[in-house]
C-alpha positions in Angstrom: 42.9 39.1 -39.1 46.2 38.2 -41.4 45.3 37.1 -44.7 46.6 33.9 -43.9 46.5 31.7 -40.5 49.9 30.4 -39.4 48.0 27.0 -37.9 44.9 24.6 -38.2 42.1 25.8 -35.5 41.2 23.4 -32.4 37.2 23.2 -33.5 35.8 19.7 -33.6 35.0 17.9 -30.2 34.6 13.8 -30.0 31.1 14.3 -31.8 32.3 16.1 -34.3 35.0 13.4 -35.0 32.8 10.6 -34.4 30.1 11.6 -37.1 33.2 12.6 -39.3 34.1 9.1 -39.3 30.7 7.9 -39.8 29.1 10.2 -42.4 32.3 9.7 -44.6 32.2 5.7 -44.1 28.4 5.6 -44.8 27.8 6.6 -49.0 25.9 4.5 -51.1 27.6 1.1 -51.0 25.3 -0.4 -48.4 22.3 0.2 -51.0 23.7 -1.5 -53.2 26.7 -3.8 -53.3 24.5 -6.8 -51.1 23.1 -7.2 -54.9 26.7 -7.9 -55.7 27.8 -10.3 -53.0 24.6 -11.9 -52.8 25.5 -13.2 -56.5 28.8 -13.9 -55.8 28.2 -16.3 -52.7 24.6 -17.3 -53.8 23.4 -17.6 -49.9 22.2 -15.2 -47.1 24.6 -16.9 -44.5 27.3 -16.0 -46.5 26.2 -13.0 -47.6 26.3 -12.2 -43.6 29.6 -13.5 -43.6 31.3 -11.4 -46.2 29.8 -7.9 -43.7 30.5 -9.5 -40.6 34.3 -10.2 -42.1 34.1 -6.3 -43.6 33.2 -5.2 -40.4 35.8 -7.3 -38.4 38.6 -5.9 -40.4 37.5 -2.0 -40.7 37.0 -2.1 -36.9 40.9 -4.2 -36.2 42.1 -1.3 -38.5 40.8 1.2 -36.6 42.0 0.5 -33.5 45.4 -0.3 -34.4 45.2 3.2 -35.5 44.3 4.4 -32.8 47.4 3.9 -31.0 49.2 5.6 -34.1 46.5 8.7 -33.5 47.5 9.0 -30.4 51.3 9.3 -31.2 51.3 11.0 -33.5 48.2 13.6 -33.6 49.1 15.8 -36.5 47.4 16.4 -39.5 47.8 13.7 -42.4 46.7 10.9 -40.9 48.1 7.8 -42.8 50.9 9.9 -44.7 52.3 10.7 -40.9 52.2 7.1 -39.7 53.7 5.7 -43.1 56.7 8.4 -43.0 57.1 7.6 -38.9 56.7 3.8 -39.6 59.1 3.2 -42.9 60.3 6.7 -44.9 59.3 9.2 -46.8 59.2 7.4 -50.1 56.5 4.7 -48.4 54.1 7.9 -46.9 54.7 9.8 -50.5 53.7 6.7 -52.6 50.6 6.5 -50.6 50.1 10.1 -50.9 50.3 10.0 -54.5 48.0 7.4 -54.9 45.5 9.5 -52.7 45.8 12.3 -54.6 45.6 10.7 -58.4 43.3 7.7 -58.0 42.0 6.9 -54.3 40.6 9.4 -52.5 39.2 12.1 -55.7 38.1 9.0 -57.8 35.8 8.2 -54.4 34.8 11.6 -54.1 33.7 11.4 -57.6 32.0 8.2 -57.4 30.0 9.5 -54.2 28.9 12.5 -56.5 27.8 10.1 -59.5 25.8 7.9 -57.0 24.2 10.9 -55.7 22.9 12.6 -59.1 22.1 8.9 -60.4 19.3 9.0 -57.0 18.5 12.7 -57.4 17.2 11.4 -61.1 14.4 9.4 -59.4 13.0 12.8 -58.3 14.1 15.1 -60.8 14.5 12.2 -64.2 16.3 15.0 -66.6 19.4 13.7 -64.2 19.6 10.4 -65.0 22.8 9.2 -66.4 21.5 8.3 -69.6 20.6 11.8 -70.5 23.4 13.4 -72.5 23.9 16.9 -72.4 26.9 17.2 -74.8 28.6 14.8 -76.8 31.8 14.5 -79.4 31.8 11.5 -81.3 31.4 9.1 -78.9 32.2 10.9 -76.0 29.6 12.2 -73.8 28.3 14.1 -70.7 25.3 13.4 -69.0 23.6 15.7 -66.5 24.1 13.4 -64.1 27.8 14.0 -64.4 27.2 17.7 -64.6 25.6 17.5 -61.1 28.2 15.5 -59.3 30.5 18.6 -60.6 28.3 20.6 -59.2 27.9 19.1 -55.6 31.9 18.6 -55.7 32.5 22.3 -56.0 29.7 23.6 -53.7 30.9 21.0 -50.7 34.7 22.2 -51.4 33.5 26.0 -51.3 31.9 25.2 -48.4 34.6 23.7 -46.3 36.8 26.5 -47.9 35.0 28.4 -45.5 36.7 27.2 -42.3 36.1 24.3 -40.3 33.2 24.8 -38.4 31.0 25.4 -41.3 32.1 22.1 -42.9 31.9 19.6 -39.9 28.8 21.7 -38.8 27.2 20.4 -42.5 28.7 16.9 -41.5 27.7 16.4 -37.4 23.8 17.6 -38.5 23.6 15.3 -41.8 25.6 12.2 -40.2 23.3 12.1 -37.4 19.9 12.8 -40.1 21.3 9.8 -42.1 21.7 7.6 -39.5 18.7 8.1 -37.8 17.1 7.0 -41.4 18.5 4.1 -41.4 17.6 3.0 -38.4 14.2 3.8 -39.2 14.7 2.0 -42.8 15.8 -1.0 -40.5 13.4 -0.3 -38.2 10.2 -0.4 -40.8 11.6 -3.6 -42.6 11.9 -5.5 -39.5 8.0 -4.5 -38.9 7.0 -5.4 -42.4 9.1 -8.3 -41.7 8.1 -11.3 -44.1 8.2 -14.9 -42.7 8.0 -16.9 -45.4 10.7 -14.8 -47.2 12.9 -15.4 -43.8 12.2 -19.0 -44.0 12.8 -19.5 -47.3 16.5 -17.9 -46.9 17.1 -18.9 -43.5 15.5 -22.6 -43.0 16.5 -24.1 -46.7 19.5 -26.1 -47.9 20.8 -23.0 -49.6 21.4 -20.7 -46.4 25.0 -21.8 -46.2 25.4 -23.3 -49.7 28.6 -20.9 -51.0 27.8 -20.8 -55.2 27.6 -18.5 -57.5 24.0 -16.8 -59.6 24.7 -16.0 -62.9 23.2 -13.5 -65.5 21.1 -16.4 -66.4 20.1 -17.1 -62.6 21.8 -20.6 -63.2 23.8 -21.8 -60.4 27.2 -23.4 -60.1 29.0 -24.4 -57.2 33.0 -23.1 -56.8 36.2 -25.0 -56.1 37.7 -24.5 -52.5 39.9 -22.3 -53.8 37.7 -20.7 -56.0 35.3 -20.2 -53.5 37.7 -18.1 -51.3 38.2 -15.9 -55.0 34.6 -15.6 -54.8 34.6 -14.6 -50.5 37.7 -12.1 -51.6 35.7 -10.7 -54.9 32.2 -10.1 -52.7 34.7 -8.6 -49.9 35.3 -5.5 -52.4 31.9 -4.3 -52.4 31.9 -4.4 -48.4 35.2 -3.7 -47.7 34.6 -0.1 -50.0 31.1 0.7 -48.3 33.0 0.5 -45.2 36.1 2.9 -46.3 37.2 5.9 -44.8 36.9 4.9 -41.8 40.1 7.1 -40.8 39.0 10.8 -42.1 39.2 11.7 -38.1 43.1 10.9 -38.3 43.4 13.0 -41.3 42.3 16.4 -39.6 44.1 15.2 -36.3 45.0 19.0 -36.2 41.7 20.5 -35.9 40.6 18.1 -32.7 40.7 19.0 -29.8 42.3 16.6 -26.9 43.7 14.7 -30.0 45.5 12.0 -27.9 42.2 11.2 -27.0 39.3 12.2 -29.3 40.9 10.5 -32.8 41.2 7.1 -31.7 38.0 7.0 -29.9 36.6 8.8 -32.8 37.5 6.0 -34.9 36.4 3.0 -32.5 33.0 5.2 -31.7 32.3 5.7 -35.8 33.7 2.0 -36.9 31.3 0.6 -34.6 28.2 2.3 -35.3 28.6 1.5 -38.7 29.7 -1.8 -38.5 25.9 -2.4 -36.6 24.1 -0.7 -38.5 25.6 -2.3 -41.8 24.9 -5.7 -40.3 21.4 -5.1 -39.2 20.7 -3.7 -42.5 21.2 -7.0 -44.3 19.8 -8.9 -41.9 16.7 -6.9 -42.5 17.2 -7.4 -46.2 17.2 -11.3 -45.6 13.8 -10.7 -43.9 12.0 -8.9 -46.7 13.7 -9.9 -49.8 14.3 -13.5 -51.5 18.5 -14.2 -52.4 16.9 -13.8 -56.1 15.4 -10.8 -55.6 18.5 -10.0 -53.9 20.8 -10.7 -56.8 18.4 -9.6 -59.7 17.3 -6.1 -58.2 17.5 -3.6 -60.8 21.5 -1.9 -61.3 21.7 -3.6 -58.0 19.8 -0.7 -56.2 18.7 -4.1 -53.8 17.2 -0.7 -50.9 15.4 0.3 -53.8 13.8 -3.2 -54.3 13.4 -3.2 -50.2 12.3 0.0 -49.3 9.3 -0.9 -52.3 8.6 -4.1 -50.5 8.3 -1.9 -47.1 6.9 1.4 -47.9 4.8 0.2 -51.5 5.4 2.5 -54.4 6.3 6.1 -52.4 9.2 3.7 -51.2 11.1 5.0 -54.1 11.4 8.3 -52.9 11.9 8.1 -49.6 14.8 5.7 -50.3 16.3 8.5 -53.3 15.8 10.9 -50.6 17.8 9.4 -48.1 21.0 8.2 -50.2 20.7 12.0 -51.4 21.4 13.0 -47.9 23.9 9.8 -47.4 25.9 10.6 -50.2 25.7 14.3 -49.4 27.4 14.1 -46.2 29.5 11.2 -47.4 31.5 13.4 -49.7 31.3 16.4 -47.3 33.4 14.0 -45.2 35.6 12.6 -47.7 36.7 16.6 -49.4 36.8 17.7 -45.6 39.4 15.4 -44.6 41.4 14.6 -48.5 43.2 18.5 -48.6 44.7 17.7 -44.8 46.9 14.8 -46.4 48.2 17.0 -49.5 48.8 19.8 -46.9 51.2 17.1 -44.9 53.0 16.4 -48.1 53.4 20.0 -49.1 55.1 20.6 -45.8 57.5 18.2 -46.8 58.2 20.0 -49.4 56.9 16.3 -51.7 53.5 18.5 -53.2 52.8 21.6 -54.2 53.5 24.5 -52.2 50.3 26.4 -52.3 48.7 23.2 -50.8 51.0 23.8 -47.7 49.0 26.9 -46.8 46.4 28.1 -44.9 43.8 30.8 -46.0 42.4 32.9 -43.2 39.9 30.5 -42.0 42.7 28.5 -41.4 41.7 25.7 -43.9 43.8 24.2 -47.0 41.7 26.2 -49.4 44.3 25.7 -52.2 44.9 21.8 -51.7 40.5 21.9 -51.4 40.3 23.5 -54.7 42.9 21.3 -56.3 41.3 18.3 -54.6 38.2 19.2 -56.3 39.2 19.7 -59.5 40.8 16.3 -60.1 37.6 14.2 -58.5 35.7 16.5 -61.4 37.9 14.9 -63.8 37.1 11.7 -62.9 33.3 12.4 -63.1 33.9 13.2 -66.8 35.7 10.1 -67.5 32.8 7.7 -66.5 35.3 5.3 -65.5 34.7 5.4 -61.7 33.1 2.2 -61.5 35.7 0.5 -62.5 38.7 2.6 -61.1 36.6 1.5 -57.0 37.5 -2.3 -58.2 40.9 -1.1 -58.8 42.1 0.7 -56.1 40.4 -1.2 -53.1 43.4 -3.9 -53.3 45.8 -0.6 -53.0 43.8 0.4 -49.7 43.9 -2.9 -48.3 47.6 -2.8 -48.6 48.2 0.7 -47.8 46.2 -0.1 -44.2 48.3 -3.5 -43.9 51.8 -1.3 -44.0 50.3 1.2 -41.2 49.6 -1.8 -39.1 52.5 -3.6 -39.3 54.0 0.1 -38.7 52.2 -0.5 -35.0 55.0 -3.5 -34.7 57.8 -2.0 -35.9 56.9 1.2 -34.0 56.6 -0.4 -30.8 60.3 -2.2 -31.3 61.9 0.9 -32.7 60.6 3.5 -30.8 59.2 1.3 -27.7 60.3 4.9 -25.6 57.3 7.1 -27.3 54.2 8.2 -25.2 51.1 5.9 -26.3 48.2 7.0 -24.3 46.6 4.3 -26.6 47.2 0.9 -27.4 45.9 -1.2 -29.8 43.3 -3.3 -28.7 44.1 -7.2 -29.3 48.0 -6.3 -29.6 49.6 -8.6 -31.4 46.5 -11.4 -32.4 43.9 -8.8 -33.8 46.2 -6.9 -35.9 48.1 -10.4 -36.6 44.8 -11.6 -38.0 44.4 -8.3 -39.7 47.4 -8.4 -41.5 47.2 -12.3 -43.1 43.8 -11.8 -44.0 44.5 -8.7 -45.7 47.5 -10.9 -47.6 44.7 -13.5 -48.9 42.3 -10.9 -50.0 45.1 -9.1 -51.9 46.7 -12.3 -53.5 43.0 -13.8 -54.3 42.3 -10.6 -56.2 45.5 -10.1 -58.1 44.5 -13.8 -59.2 40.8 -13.4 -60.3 40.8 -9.8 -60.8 44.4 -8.8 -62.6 42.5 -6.1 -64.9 41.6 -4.7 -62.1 44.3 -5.0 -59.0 47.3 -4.8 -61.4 46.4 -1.2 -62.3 46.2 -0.3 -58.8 49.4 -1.3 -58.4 51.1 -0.2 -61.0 50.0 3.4 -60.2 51.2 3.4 -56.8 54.6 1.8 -58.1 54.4 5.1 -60.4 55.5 6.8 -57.4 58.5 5.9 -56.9 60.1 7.4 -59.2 58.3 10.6 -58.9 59.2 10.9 -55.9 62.6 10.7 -56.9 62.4 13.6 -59.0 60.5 15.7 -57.1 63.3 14.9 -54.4 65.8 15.5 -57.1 64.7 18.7 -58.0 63.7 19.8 -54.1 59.9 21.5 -55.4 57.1 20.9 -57.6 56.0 24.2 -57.7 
C-alpha cells in the first residue's frame, strides 16, 4: 500500500450514517439543560414546548439538507453547500468559526461532561480536584481526563474509518437502547400525584420565571419570548450536530441516498426520544425539583427517584457511554470540513491529505489539539452560550441556499427535495431570525462574541487569499 491514499474509502452504509448522526447529536445536554429551561419558563407545558420547538427546527434543518446532500455529496458538508450557495468567503467564515470556536470547543465540552460523570465512580476526577495550579490558574483531573479521551478517540479514528464508525454504530445503538430503558423504568415508577401536580394545576401553562430564591415572577410578552429564545439554547445545543453524516459525505456509500435519509432517520429518533424523556421527567419529578436539581444534573435527581440510591451509577454510567460516542462522532466528522477547506487551498495543506488509511489524520490531530486547549481554559460553559446564535445562523444561510440554489441552478440533479418546500424551511428561516435577534437582546455578552469571531474571518480570509497558502 502507498504511504498515502489518493481518496476517502466508500465504508459506512445507511446504519452507519444513521447512528453517526445520532450518537453525535445525543451528549449530555438532555441530562441536564431541562433544569435550565424548566427555570426559565417555570411550567412543564412549556418546558414541552421549548423540545417540541427544538425538535421542529433540528428536523426542518435536516431535511432541507438533505436535498443539498444529495447535490452535492462530497466531503465538507456545510462548507460545500455555503461555497455552492453564496462564495467562498461565506463557506470559509463558517469554516473558521468551526475550526476556532464551534466544533473543538463542543468536542471539549463533551469531554468535560464526561470526566465530570466518570467522578461519580472514580471521585479523584471531579472538577474540583486540582492537579496543578499557578497563581490562580488551575488544572483539575477532570480536565486532564477530557484530554485524555480527546486524544485516544482522535488516535482511534486516525486509524481508518471503519474502526471509528465501528466504535460509533455499537455505542450509538448501547446508548440508545439505555435511554429507552431510562424512559422505559420512569414511566413504570411513574408517580401520579407528581403528574397531577404538573399537569392538572394552574401552573402547567403559566410561562414565569424560578429564581435562585425559588420566587416567581411573571415576564412581559416580549420578555417572555426572551425567556422561550434563552430556554431554546439549552435544547437547540443537545440537539446539534445533527449533520455529521453530510460532513463525511465521501466515505458513504450510495451518498445521493444514504446522507439525507441518514439525517431524517437520526433527527427523528432523537427528536422522540428527547421528547419522551421529559415527558417522563414531568411524571416522576416536581417543576421544583426540576429547577433546583443539583448543577442541574435533573437524570441524576430522576434516575434516584427511579432506581433509589444505585440510580447514581447507572445514570454516570450511561452519560459515560453517551458522551463517549458523542465525541467519537463529533472528531469523526470535524477533520472532513478542514480537509474541504485545505483543498481550497483556505487551510492548511497537511489537513488536505490522506494517510494510508485514507483518513485526515493531520486535520484529526490538529482538531484535537485545539478542543484540548479549550479543556484547559475552563471557559466552555460559557463559549456553548456563545456560539449557539452562530449555528443557528450558519444553518439559516444553508437553507436559504436551498432557495437560491433552486433559482440559480434550477438545472442540477436533486434526487431529493426538501420536504415542506417552501413553508417548512420558510418557518425555519423566521424563526431562526427571532431566536437570533431575542438573544443578541438578552444575551449580548454572550451572542456578540459569537459574532464577532465569525466576522474575524473576513479578513483572514483575505489574507490567506492574498498570500495564496497558510502553510
Amino acid at each position: 500500500m502507498s504511504e498515502n491514499a489518493s481518496e476517502f474509502k466508500k465504508s459506512l452504509g445507511l446504519l452507519d450514517a444513521t447512528m453517526l448522526v445520532a450518537g453525535s447529536m445525543i451528549g449530555s445536554g438532555i441530562f441536564i439543560v431541562s433544569s435550565d429551561i424548566a427555570r426559565n419558563t417555570g411550567s412543564v407545558g412549556w418546558l414541552m414546548v421549548v423540545w417540541l420547538i427544538a425538535g421542529f427546527m433540528t428536523l426542518t434543518a435536516a431535511l432541507s439538507y438533505g436535498e443539498l446532500s444529495a447535490m452535492f455529496p462530497r466531503a465538507g458538508g456545510q462548507y460545500v453547500y455555503l461555497k455552492e450557495a453564496y462564495n467562498p468567503l461565506v463557506s470559509f467564515t463558517f469554516g473558521w468559526t468551526f475550526f476556532a470556536v464551534i466544533h473543538t470547543a463542543t468536542i471539549a465540552a463533551v469531554g468535560v461532561a464526561f470526566s465530570k460523570f466518570t467522578a461519580y465512580l472514580f471521585p479523584i476526577l471531579d472538577e474540583d480536584v486540582i492537579f496543578w495550579s499557578i497563581g490562580s490558574y488551575e488544572v483539575s483531573y477532570a480536565q486532564l481526563l477530557a484530554i485524555a479521551v480527546i486524544f485516544l478517540l482522535t488516535f482511534i479514528n486516525t486509524k481508518g474509518v471503519q474502526n471509528g464508525k465501528s466504535v460509533q454504530t455499537v455505542i450509538t445503538i448501547l446508548k440508545l437502547l439505555s435511554l429507552i430503558l431510562l424512559v422505559g423504568f420512569g414511566f413504570w415508577a411513574f408517580d401520579s400525584a407528581v403528574w397531577q401536580q404538573n399537569w392538572a394545576s394552574a401552573e402547567t401553562w403559566h410561562l414565569q420565571s424560578i429564581s435562585k430564591d425559588w420566587s416567581r415572577s411573571d415576564y412581559t410578552f416580549i420578555s417572555g419570548l426572551g425567556a422561550l429564545s434563552a430556554a431554546l439554547v439549552g435544547a437547540l445545543f443537545s440537539s446539534d450536530s445533527w449533520h455529521t453524516s453530510s460532513a463525511v459525505a465521501g466515505e458513504i456509500k450510495n451518498p445521493k441516498r444514504n446522507i439525507g435519509l441518514s439525517l431524517a432517520l437520526g433527527t427523528i429518533i432523537v427528536t422522540v426520544v428527547y421528547l419522551l424523556t421529559n415527558l417522563m421527567y414531568t411524571g416522576v419529578l416536581s417543576l421544583d425539583q426540576m429547577a433546583s436539581a443539583p448543577k442541574d444534573r435533573v437524570a441524576m435527581v430522576a434516575a434516584q427517584e427511579i432506581f433509589g440510591p444505585v440510580g447514581i451509577t447507572i445514570l454516570a454510567v450511561m452519560i459515560m457511554l453517551s458522551t463517549f460516542g458523542c465525541n467519537n462522532g463529533l472528531i469523526l466528522a470535524g477533520a472532513r470540513i478542514y480537509y474541504s477547506m485545505a483543498q481550497d487551498g483556505l487551510f492548511f495543506k497537511k489537513t488536505g491529505k490522506l494517510n494510508k488509511n485514507a483518513v485526515p489524520a493531520y486535520a484529526l490531530w490538529l482538531q484535537g489539539i485545539v478542543a484540548a486547549l479549550w479543556c484547559l481554559t475552563g471557559r466552555y460553559g460559557d463559549l456553548l452560550d456563545m456560539i449557539t446564535c452562530v449555528v443557528v445562523i450558519f444553518y439559516m444561510l444553508c437553507i436559504i441556499g436551498v432557495f437560491i440554489l433552486r433559482k440559480k441552478r434550477p438545472d442540477l440533479p436533486r434526487p431529493y427535495k426538501a420536504f415542506g418546500y417552501p413553508f417548512l424551511p420558510a418557518i425555519y428561516i423566521v424563526m431562526g431570525l427571532l431566536f437570533i435577534g431575542l438573544l443578541v437582546v438578552y444575551k449580548p455578552q454572550f451572542t456578540l462574541p459569537g459574532i464577532g469571531i465569525t466576522l474575524a474571518g473576513i479578513p483572514l480570509y483575505y489574507l490567506i487569499k492574498k498570500n495564496n497558502k497558510i502553510a
